[in-house]
C-alpha positions in Angstrom: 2.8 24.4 -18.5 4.5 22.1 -16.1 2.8 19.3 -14.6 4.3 17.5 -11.6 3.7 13.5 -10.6 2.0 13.8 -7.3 2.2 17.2 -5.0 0.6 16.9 -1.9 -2.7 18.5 -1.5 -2.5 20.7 1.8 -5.1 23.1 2.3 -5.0 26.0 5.7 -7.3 23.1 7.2 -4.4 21.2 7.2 -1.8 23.6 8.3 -4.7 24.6 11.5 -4.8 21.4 12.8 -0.5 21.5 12.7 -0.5 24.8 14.1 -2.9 23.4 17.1 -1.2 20.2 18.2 2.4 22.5 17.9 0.3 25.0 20.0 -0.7 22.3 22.7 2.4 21.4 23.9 2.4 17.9 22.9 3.8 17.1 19.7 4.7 13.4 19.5 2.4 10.2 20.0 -1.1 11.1 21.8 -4.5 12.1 22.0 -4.6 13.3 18.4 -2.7 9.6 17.0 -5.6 7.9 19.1 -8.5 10.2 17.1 -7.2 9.3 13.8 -6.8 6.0 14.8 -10.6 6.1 15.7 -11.7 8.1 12.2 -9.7 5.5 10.0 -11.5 2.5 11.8 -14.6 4.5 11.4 -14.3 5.0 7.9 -12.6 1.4 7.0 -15.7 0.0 9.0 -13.0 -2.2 11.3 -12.8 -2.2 14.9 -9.5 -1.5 15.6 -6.4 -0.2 14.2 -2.8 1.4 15.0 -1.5 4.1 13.1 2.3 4.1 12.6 5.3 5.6 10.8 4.7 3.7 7.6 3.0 1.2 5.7 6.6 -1.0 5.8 6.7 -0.7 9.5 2.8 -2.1 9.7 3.7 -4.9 7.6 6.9 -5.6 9.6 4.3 -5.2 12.8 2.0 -7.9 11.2 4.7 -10.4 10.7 6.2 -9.9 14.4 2.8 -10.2 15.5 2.6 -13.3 14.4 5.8 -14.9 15.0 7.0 -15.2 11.3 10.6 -15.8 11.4 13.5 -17.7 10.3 12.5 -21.0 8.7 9.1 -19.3 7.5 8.3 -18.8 4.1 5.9 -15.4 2.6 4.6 -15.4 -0.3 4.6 -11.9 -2.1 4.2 -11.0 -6.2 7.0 -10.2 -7.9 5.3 -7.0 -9.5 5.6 -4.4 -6.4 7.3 -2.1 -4.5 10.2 -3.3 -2.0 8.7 -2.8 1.1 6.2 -5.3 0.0 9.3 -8.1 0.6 11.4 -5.9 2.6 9.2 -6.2 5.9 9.3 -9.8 5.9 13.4 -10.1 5.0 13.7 -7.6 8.2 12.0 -10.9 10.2 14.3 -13.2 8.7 11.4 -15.2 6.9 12.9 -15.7 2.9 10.8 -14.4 0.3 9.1 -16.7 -2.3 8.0 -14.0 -5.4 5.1 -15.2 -7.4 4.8 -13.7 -11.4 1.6 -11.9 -12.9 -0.9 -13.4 -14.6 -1.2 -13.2 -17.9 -3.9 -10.2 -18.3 -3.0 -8.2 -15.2 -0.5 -6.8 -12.5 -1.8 -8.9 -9.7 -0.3 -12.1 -8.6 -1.0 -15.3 -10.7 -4.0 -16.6 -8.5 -4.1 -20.3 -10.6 -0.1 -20.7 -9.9 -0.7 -19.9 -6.1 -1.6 -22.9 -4.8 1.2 -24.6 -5.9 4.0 -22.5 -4.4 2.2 -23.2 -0.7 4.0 -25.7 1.7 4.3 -26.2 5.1 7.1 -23.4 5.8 4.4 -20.7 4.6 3.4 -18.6 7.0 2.0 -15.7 5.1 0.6 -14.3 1.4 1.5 -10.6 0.7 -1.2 -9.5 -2.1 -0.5 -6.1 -3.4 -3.8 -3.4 -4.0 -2.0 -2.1 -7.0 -2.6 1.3 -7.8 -5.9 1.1 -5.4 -7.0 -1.9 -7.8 -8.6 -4.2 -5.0 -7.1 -8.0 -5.8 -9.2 -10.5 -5.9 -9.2 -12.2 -2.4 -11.4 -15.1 -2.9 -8.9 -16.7 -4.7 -6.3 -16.0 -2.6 -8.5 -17.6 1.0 -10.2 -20.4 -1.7 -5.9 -21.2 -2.8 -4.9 -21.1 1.1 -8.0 -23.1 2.2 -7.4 -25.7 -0.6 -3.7 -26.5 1.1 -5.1 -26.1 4.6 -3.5 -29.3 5.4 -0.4 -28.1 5.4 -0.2 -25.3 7.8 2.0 -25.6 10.6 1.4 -22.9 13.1 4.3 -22.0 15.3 2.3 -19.0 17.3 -0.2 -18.5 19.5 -1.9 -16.0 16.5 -1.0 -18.4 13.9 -3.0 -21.3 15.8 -5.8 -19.0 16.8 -5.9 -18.1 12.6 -5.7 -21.4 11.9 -4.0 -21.0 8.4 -2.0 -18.9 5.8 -2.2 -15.3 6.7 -3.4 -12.9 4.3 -1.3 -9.6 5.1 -1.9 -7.2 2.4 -0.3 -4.7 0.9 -2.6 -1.7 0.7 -0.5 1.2 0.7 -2.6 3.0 -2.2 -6.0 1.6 -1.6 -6.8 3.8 1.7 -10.5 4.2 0.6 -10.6 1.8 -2.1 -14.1 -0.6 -3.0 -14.5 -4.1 -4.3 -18.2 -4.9 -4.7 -18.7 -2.1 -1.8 -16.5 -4.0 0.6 -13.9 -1.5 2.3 -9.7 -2.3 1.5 -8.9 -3.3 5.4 -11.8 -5.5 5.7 -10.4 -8.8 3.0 -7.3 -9.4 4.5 -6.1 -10.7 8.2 -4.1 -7.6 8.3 -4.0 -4.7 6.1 -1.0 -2.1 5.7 -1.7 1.3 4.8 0.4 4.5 3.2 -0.1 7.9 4.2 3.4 8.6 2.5 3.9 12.4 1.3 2.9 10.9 -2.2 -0.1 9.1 -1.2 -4.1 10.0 -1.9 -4.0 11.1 2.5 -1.0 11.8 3.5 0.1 12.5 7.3 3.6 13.5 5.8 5.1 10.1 6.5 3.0 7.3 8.0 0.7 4.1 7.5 -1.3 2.3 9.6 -2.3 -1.5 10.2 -6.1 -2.9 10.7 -6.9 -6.1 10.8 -10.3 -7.8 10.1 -12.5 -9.0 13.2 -11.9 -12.5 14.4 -13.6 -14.3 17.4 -10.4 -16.1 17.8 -8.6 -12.6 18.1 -8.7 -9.9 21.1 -8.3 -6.9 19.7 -7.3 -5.0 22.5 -4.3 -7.6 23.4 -3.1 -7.2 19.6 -3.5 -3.6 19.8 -1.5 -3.5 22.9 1.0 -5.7 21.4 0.9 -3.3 18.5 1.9 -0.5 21.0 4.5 -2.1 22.6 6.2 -3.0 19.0 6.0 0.9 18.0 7.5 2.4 21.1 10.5 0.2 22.1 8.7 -2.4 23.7 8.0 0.4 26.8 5.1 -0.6 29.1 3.9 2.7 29.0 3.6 5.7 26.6 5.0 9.1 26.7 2.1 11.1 27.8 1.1 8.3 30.7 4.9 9.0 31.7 4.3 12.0 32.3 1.5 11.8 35.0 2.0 12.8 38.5 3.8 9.4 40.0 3.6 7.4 37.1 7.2 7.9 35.5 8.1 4.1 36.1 7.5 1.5 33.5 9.2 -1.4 32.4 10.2 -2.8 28.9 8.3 -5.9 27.9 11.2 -6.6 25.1 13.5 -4.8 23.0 11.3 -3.5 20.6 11.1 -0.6 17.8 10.9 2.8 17.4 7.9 3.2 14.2 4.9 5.4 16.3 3.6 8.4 14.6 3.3 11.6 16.0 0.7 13.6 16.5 1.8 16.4 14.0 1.4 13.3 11.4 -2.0 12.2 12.6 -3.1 15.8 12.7 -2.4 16.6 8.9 -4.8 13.2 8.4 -7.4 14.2 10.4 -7.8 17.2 8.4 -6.8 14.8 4.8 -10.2 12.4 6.4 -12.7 15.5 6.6 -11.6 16.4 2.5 -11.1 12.9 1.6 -14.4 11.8 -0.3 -13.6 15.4 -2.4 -10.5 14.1 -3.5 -11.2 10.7 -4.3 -13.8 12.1 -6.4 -11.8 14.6 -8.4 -9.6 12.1 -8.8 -12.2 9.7 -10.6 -12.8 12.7 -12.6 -9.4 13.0 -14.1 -8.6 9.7 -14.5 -11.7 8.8 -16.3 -10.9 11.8 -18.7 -7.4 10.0 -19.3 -9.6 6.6 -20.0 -11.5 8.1 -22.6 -8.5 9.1 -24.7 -6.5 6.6 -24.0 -8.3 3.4 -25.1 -10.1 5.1 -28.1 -6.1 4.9 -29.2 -5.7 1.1 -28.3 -4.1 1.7 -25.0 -4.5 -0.4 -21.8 -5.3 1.4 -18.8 -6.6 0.0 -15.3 -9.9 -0.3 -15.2 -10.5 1.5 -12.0 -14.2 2.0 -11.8 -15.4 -1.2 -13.3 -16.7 -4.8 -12.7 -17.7 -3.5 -8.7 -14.7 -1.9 -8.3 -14.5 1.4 -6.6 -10.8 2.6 -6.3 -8.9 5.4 -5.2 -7.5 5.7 -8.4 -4.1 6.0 -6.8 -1.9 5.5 -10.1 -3.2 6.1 -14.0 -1.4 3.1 -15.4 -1.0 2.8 -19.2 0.4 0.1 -21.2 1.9 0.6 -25.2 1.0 -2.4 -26.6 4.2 -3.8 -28.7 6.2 -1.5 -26.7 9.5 -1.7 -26.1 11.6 -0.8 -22.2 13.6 1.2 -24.9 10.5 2.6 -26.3 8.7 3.6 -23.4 12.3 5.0 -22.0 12.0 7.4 -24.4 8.9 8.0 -23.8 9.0 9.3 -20.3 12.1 11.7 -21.5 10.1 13.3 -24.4 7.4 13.7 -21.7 10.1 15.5 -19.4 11.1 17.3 -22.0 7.4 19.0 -21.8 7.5 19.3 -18.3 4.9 16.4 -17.9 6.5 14.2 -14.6 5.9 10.4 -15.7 7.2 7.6 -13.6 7.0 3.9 -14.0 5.0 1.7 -10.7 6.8 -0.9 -10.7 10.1 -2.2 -11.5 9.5 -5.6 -10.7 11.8 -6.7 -7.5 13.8 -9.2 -9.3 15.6 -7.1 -11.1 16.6 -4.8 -8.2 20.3 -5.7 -7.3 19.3 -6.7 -3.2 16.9 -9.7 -4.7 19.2 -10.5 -8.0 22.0 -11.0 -4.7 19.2 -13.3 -3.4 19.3 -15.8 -6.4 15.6 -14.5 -7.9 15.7 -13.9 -11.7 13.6 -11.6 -14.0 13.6 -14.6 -16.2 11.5 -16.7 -14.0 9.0 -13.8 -14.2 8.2 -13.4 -17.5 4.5 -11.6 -17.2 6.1 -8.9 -15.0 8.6 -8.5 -16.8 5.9 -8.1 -19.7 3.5 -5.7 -17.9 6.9 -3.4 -16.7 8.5 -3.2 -20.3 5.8 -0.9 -21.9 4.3 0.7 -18.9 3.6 4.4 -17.9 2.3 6.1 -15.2 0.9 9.3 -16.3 0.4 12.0 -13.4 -2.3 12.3 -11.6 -3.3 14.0 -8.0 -6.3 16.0 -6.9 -5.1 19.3 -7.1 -4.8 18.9 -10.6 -6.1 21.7 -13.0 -8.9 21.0 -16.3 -5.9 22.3 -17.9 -3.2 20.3 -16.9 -5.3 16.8 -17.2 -5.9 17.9 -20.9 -2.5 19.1 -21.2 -1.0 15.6 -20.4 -3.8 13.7 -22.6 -2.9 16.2 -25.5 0.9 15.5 -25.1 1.2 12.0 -24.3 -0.9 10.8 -27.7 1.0 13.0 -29.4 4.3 11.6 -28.5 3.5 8.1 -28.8 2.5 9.1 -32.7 5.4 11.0 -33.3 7.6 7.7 -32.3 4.8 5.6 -34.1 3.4 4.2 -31.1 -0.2 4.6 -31.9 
């Protein structure tokens, strides 16, 4: 039996909603980009929100919308995915990583206070795996240093502080104490990579929580302008009869999504509370197992927490990188796909150039040594979720693991 990591799961709903927009004669950014955006504010519970070609290009889009720049300092955990950081270098700001706690992956709340000054402009917390962090310590840690703030931006003055821009790239549907992911942060990025719970193919999206200080409609404008080269007016108004002039407001980017995109996650949204259930199923099976052996696993659906159960994370207690190496080949070697979520950013050669240090990270570097992620996606079989339980325990007892 082989068991990918995480196929897409495309239904003929899917490929009718494709075959429609290619069918209408307008393929690129439109009517269909503006529904979705209207179904993911909908079912976030925000008012507004832009849906673009990635979650990295949202992120970017936050920080541009709010002047963070050269001389400006982000905040962003150590324990992530590059894009997380990447966005921000793109702006010029410089990077400031921040370790694990000790008894999870999400940033080291107690030891974030500290590394606020008056250059910060922005904290980047990361919804791990769909695990919602916890953001009353991150607004309680920003409001303590208040004080320090310097706003250089209209946006920044009208926030008044720190932003929070998060990182939700797998929590699209996620819970914390029935509280939607998009409605903590000032912003919030989102993934609808191929790999993702909804996927459009490629693309992400960017909310951001109300604010009487904010309009929404000038930030969703803004928004616009940043995803279509800074061009006054969209393809489709173009194309009306006598309005092919517009102007260009500055020399923006080129990060829309298309309609073809937004069409496959209109179709994802009308299935989605299926999958997100199936997916509780198998990775509450993989729970079971796994801590009646002494595993760690994240606790997905505990404590008020409702996630998408994006990634099945398991940690080998007294593990070794070596071990778990080995590991993930014997795995392969059964046609079980294993990855590891994340290799933490130090240790990636573009921040090591930087000056950061896996040393000066030493819970990361903890959680990453003896960590797994097992496959899971919503098109999996009873078979193949017992499949991988059965071989995975029996690996780790064959190298005396368990």
């Amino acid at each position: 039996m082989k068991v990918p990591f995480s196929p897409p799961d495309i239904t003929e709903k899917e490929i009718q909603y494709v075959t429609d927009v290619l069918r209408s004669g307008w393929i690129t950014t439109g009517q269909t980009v503006k529904d979705f955006e209207k179904k993911i504010c909908e079912f976030i519970g925000t008012n507004r929100c832009v849906a673009l070609a990635s979650a990295t290009a949202a992120l970017e889009g936050a920080a541009r919308l709010l002047g963070i720049g050269e001389g400006d300092e982000v905040i962003v955990p150590a324990y992530t995915y590059t894009s997380s950081a990447s966005a921000f270098c793109h702006t010029g700001a410089t990077v400031r990583f921040i370790d694990c706690g000790e008894a999870g992956f999400e940033m080291d709340y107690s030891k974030l206070g500290e590394m606020i000054n008056e250059h910060t402009k922005a904290v980047v917390p990361v919804d791990l795996g769909g695990m919602v962090c916890d953001y009353d310590a991150i607004f309680a840690a920003l409001e303590a240093k208040k004080d320090l703030f310097r706003p250089e931006s209209p946006l920044q003055e009208a926030l008044g502080r720190v932003a929070v821009i998060a990182d939700s790239a797998h929590a699209f549907g996620s819970k914390r104490d029935g509280v939607s992911a998009g409605c903590f942060a000032d912003f919030t990025a989102f993934s609808f990579h191929a790999v993702k719970n909804l996927t459009t193919a490629e693309g992400g999206a960017l909310t951001w929580k109300p604010n009487p200080n904010f309009d929404d409609e000038d930030l969703y404008r803004e928004l616009q302008l940043y995803s279509l080269h800074g061009q006054s007016k969209d393809a489709l108004t173009k194309l009306k009869a006598g309005s092919w002039e517009y102007d260009i407001i500055y020399p923006a980017y080129k990060c829309n999504m298309t309609n073809i995109n937004a069409a496959i996650g209109l179709a994802q949204l009308e299935r989605y509370d299926d999958m997100l259930a199936r997916r509780r199923e198998l990775n509450e099976n993989y729970t079971k197992a796994f801590r009646a052996v002494g595993l760690e696993v994240l606790p997905h659906y505990e404590n008020g927490m409702e996630s998408t159960g994006h990634l099945f994370l398991v940690r080998i207690p007294g593990a070794t990188e070596a071990d778990r190496n080995a590991v993930i080949q014997d795995m392969a070697d059964r046609d079980i796909a294993c990855n590891v979520h994340y290799k933490p950013l130090p240790m990636m050669t573009a921040y090591k150039k930087m000056g950061y240090d896996i040393k000066d990270f030493p819970n990361a570097f903890k959680h990453y040594e003896n960590l797994i992620s097992i496959p899971v996606f919503s098109t999996m079989t009873d078979e193949q979720n017992a499949y991988v339980i059965e071989n995975f325990l029996d690996v780790l007892k064959k190298r005396g693991l368990i």
